[in-house]
Structure formats: C-alpha cells, structure tokens
C-alpha positions as CSV (number, residue, x, y, z in Angstrom):
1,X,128.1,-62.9,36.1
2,X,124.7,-60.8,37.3
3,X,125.4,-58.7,40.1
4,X,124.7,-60.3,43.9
5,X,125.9,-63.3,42.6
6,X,129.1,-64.8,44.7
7,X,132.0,-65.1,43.0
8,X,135.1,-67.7,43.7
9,X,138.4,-67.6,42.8
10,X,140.1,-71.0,40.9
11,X,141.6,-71.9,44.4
12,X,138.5,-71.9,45.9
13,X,137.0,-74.1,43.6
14,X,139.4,-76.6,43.1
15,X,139.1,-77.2,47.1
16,X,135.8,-77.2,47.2
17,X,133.8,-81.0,47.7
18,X,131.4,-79.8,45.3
19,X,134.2,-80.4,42.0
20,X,136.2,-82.8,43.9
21,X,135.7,-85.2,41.5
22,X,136.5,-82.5,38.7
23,X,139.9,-80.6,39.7
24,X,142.0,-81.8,36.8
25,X,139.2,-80.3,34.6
26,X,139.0,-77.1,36.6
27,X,142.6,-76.9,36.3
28,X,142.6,-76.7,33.0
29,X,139.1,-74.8,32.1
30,X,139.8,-71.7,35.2
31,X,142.2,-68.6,35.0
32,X,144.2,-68.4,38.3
33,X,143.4,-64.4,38.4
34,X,139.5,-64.6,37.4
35,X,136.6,-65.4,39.4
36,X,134.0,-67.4,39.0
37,X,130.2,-67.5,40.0
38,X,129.2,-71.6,40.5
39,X,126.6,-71.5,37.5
40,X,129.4,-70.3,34.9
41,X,131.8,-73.0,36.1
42,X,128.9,-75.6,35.9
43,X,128.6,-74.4,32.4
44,X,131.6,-74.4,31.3
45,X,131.8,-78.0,32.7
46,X,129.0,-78.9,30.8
47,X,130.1,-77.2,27.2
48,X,133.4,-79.3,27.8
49,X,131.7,-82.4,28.1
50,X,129.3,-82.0,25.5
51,X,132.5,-81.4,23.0
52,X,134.0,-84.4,24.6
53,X,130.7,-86.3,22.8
54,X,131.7,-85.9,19.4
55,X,135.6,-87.1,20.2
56,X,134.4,-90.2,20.4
C-alpha cells in the first residue's frame, strides 16, 4: 500500500455502500486484523473473479 494512501480495516469495508453488493466475498477474501487501501481490495476483487472465469 504506497504511503498517504487511506487504509480500512475489514469492518469498515464490509459496511461500506461501496461493496454492499460484495460482503460475502469480502468476508472471505479480507483478514479481520489487516487493513486495506480501496485499490488493493478492488484488486483482489477483480483477481477472484477473473479465476471464477475458468470455473466455468
């Protein structure tokens, strides 16, 4: 995460109205004790669905 960059903890982003539609994934995907700046968690969104692809 670069350095200025706001962090949030797994909480934080699990109530937030931006992932509403997302909080089983985040659930699964975050560590309770990290934090996370809002580009890694959209990234790490994104790598999960991308692997959901070949599942298919």
């Amino acid at each position: 995460m670069a350095t200025g960059t706001k962090a949030y903890t797994k909480e934080q982003l699990m109530e937030s109205r931006r992932y509403a539609d997302k909080r089983d994934l985040l659930s699964a995907l975050l560590n309770g004790s990290k934090k996370y700046s809002l580009s890694d968690v959209d990234k790490m969104i994104e790598k999960y669905m991308k692997g959901m692809v070949g599942v298919c």
